[in-house]
C-alpha positions in Angstrom: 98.2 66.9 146.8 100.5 64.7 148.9 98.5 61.6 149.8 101.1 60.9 152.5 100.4 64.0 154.8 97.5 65.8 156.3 98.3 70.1 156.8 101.7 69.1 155.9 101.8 66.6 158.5 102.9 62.5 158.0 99.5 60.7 158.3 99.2 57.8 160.2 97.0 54.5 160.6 95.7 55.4 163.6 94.6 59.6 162.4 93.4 57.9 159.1 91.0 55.3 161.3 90.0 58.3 164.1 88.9 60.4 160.9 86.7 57.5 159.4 88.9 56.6 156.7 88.6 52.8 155.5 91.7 50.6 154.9 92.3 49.1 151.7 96.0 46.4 152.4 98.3 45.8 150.3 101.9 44.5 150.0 103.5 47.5 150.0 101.4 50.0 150.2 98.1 50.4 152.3 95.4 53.0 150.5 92.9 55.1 153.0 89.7 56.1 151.2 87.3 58.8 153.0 83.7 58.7 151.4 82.8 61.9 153.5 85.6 63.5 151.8 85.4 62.6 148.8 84.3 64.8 146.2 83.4 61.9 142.8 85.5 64.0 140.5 86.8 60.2 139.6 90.5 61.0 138.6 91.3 57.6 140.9 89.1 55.6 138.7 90.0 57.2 135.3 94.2 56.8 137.0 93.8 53.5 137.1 90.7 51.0 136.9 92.9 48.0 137.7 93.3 49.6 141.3 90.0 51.8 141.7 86.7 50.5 140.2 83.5 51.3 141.6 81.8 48.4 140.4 84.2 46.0 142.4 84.2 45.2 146.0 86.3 45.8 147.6 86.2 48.8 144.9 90.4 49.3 146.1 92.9 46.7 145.5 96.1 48.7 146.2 98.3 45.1 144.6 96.5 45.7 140.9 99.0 48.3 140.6 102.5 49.1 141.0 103.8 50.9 143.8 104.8 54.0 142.5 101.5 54.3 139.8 99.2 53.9 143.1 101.0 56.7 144.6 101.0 59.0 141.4 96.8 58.1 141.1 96.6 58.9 144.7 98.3 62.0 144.8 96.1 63.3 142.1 92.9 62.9 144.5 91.8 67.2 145.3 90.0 66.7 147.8 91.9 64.2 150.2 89.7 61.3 150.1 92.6 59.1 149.3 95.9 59.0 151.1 98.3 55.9 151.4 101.1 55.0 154.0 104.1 52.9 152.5 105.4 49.8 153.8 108.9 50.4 153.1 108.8 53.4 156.1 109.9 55.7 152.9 
């Protein structure tokens, strides 16, 4: 799944917020996370614990990884609770 794009579509900050996904900043990227979406399979958390740890709050900080590793762990998220806009406009 393509954590950049909703139905195929670019997301934005301002869909993300109107569909009650929370913002998690960071440097270069900013992560979205939907609880109401979200399904627990926990493939963000077993991706990468430096990023995504449920025992943490904030449980997302999108700088304990690297740009490109975020992305990857995102995009591996079935159900859509997790998308992520770039900084770089890319």
């Amino acid at each position: 799944m393509d954590g950049s794009k909703i139905n195929d579509k670019q997301v934005t900050e301002e869909v993300l917020l109107e569909q009650g996904y929370r913002k998690y900043s960071g440097e270069d990227l900013d992560i979205y996370y939907s609880k109401e979406i979200c399904a627990h399979i926990g493939n963000c958390v077993l991706g990468n614990p430096e990023v995504f740890e449920v025992g943490r709050r904030p449980w997302i900080i999108a700088d304990n990884g690297g740009l490109e590793e975020d992305i990857r762990v995102i995009n591996t998220c079935p159900s859509g609770a997790l998308k992520y806009i770039r900084k770089d406009g890319k």
